[in-house]
N, C-alpha and C positions, 0 to 999 in steps of 0.2 A: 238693400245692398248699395254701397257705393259704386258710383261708374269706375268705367272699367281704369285697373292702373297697369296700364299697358306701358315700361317704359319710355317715356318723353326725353327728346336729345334737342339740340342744337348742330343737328348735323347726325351722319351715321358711320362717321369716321373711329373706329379700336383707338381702345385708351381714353377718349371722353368719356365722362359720367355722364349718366341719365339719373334722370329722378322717378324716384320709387314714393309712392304717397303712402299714406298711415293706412297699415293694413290691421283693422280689429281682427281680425280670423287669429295674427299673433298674440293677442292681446287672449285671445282663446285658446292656445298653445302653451302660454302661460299658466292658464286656469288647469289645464289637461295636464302637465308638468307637474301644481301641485299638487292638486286632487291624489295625484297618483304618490306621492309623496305621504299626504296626509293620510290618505285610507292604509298605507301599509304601516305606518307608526302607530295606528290605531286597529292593525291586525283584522284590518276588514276584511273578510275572503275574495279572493279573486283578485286584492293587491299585492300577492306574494312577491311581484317584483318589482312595486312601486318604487324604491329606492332608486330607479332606473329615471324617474321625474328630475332630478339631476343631472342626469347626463342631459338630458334634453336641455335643460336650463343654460348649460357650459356652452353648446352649440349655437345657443339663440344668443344666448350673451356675448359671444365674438361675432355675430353678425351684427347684432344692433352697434356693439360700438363701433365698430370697424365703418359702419356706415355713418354714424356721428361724427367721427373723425375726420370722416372723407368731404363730409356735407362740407364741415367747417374751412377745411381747407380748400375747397373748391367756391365755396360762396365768399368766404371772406378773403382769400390768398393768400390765409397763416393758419397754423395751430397756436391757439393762446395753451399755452400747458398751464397756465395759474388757471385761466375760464375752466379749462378741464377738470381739471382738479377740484377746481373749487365748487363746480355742479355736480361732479361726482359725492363731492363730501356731503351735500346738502340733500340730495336723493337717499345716501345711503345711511348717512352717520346718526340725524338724528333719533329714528326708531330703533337702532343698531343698540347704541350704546343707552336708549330707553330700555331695553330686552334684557341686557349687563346688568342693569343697576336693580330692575323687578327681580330678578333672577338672584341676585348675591341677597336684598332684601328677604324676599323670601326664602331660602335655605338658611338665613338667619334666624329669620322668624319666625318661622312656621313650618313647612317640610325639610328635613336636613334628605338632599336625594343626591348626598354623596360625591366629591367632586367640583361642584359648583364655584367653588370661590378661588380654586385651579383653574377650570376652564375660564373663569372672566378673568385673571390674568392672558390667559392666551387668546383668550377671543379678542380684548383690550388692542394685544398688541399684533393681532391678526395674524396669530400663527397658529391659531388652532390646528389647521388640517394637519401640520409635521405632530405635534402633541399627539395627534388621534394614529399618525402614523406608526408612533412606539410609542402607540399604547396605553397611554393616557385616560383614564377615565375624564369627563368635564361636567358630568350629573344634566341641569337643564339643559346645562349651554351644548352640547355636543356637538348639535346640528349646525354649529359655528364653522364646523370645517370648511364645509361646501365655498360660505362667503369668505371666508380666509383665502383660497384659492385665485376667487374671481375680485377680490380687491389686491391680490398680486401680482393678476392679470393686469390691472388696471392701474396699476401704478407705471407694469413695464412697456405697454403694449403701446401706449400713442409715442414714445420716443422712439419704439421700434420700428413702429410704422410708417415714422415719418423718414426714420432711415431706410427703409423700403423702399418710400417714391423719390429719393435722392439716387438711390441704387439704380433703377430701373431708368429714370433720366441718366444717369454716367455710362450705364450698361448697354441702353436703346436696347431693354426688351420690358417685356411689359409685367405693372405690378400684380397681378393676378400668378404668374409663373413662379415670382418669387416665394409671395405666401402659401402656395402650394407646394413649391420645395419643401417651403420651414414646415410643413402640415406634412408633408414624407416622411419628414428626420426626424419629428414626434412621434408620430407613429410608427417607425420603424426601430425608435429608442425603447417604447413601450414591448415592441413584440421582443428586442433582443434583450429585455428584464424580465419576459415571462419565459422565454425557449433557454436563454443560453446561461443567463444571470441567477434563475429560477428567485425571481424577487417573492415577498412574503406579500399575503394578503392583505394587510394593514400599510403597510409602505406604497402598494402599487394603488391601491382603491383611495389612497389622501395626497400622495406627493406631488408638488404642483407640474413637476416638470413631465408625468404622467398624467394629467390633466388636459397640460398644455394642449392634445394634440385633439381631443373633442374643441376646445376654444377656438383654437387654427383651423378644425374644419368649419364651424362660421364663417371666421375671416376670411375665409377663402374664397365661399360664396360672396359675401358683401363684396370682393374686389371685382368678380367675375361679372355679378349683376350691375356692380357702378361703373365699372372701368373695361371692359373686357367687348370682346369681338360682337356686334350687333347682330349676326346672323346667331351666332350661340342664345343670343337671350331671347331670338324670337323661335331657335327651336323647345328653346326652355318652356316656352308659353306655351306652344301649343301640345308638348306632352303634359302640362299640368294637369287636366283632369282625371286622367288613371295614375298618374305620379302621386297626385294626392291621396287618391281612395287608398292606393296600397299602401303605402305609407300611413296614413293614419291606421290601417288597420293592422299592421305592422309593429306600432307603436304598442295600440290596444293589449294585441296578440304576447309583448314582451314584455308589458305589466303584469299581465296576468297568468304568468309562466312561472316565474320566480326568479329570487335572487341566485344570480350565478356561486356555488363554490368552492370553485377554482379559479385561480389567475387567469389559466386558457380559457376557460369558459367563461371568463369576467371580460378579456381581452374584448374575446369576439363578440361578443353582448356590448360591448362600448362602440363597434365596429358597425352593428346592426341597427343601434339607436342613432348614431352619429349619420349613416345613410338616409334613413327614413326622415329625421329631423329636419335634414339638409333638404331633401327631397321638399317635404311636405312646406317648408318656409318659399322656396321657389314656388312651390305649385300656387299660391294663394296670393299670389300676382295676375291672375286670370281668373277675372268673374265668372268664368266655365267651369270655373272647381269646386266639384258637390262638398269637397271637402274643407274649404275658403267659408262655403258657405255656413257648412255645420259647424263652424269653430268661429264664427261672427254673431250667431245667436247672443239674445242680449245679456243671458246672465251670467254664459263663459264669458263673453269679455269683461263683465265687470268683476266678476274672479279674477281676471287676468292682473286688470288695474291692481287692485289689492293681493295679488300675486305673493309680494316681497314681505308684507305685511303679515300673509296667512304664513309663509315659511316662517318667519321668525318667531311668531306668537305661539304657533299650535304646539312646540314641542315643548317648551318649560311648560304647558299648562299640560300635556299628555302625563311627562314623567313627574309633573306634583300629584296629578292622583292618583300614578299607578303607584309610587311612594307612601302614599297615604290610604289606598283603599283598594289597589291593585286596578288593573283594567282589564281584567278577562272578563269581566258580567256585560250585560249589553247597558243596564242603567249607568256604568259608567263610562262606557263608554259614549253614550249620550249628552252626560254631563261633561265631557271633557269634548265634545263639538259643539253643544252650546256654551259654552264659555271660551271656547273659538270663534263663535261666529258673533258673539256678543263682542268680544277684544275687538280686532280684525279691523270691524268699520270704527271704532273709535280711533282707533290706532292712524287709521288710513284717511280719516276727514279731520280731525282734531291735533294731530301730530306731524302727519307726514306732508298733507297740503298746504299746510302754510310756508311747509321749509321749499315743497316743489313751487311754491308764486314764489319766491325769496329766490328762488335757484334761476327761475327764468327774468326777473326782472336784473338781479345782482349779474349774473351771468353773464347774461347780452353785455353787458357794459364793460366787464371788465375786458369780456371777447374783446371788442371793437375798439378796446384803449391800449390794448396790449400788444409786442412783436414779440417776434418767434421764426425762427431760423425755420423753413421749411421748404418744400417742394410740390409744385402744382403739376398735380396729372392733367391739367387740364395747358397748361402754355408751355411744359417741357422747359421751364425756365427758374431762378429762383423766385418764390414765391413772395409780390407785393401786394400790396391794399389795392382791390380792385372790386366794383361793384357789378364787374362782369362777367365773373363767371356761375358756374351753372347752380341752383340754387335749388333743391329738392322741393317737393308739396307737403313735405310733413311726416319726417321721420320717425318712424314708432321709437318715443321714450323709453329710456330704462330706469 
């Protein structure tokens, strides 16, 4: 176990950032995300409502960036939006559009599983999720929505955010309140398209702006534990260890429940995972958390790493052989996790790590060459080049 990552400040004064160090327990959060993902595509029992590994993934994913964002602009005194971008493109694009091009290939060539060469137009141009919203069949690519979502996040979210700490300095109130407003009005847009709008199943489960509001509850945390009131984050500590058991079992308990269907009962099921998620990433800030603990194990974390990797791969290979030989029998379904777990690590040592050393060498540089209009929560001032502000221990990668 790593020592402990008890928030570190330069003072204990609301509104400074602390630094948060690389918590693997996430990295196992990850792994427990897909897994539960992967076992319900592959109609394992007892995943009946792994498609819920998503929602988790939305939550985690506005926390890590929300805290990348913050790092950047607090260590360096800018947001570079080209560095952003362009470490986003290099994490995410090269296995991405590897996935497209295996995927059109083989429904060419070998399994036609319907759809396919629809969906890599839209996966292409990252709009699968609205595609799956009406209705759209995509064959392999389906599972494309999800990242459709969270690369729309991510194109809109650091402009937003930097408008956030521009707001909160003209405002003089703090950025944590803000992103929890916007994390109200998504979630309060969500419940008035299920009570009053009565929105369709396929609209509410893909359209980003219903999305949004699991993403916002990350971000929300990320401002609260970087920026936010210090006695908050050291009550936060020390309820972690029942914060996490419950939660993680919470989690457990809603995979293995089933898939909600109904909008209400999909609603509140986003509402339950978004809690628990939120909960459990807090709680594993405190080496006292049996549940930090069990999700630092070495082989969920290294699931976790390869997280991104296992989502992408497992479904074109699931739907080529349920295409071709069906997947009710257990021998195929065997075959279609080993040939999972065979992809996966080539994908993830052969493909994706040379573009992640290429993302953190090119990256830095261009960060450190670039300006960018922004605002320091850390001097309430416009943000300059400065090698004095607070600089984290090592932000868990996305």
């Amino acid at each position: 176990m790593r020592r402990s990552t008890e928030p570190t400040s330069h003072g204990n004064e609301p509104g400074r950032p602390v630094a948060l160090g690389y918590q693997p327990a996430l990295d196992g959060l990850r792994a427990l995300a897909a897994l539960s993902v992967v076992g319900f595509h592959l109609r394992v029992p007892g995943f009946d409502g792994g498609s819920l590994g998503v929602d988790m993934f939305f939550v985690l994913s506005g926390f890590l960036i929300s805290g990348l964002i913050l790092r950047e602009v607090s260590a360096r005194g800018s947001l570079s939006f080209s560095g952003f971008y362009l470490r986003r493109g290099l994490r995410l694009l090269p296995a991405y559009f590897a996935v497209v091009a295996v995927c059109v290939a083989g429904d060419v060539l070998v399994v036609d599983a319907g759809g396919t060469l629809r969906g890599a137009l839209f996966s292409f141009l990252y709009v699968a999720n609205w595609a799956a919203a009406l209705g759209a069949g995509m064959g392999t690519l389906g599972h494309t929505w999800s990242l459709s979502v969270e690369e729309q996040f991510y194109l809109l979210w650091p402009v937003l955010l930097v408008g956030a700490t521009t707001a909160a300095r003209r405002w003089r109130t703090s950025l944590p309140a803000i992103i929890a407003a916007a994390c109200a009005l998504a979630w309060a847009g969500a419940a008035y398209a299920v009570f009053a709008a009565d929105v369709e199943m396929g609209m509410l489960n893909n359209a980003t702006q219903f999305r949004a509001a699991e993403l916002l509850t990350g971000c929300t945390l990320a401002a609260v534990l970087l920026t936010g009131d210090p006695r908050r984050r050291v009550w936060t500590a020390r309820s972690a260890p029942l914060a996490g058991v419950v939660s993680l079992v919470g989690l457990v308990a809603l995979v293995m429940v089933g898939a909600p269907t109904s909008t209400t009962v999909l609603l509140g099921t986003w509402v339950g995972v978004s809690v628990f998620t939120t909960a459990l990433i807090a709680s594993v800030r405190s080496e006292g958390s049996p549940a930090a603990r069990l999700l630092s194990v070495g082989p969920l974390v290294l699931v976790g790493k390869m997280s991104y990797g296992l989502y992408l791969w497992h479904y074109p290979v699931l739907v080529s052989i349920d295409a071709a030989v069906g997947l009710d029998s257990l021998g195929a379904k065997l075959l279609a996790a080993t040939l999972t777990a065979l992809v996966v690590p080539a994908s993830y040592y052969w493909l994706e790590t040379p573009f992640l050393r290429l993302k953190s060498r090119v990256g830095a540089q261009l960060s450190s060459s670039s300006t960018s209009s922004a605002y320091s929560p850390t001097t309430n001032t416009p943000l300059v080049r400065s090698r004095t502000h607070w600089v984290p221990t090592g932000w868990p990668s996305r």
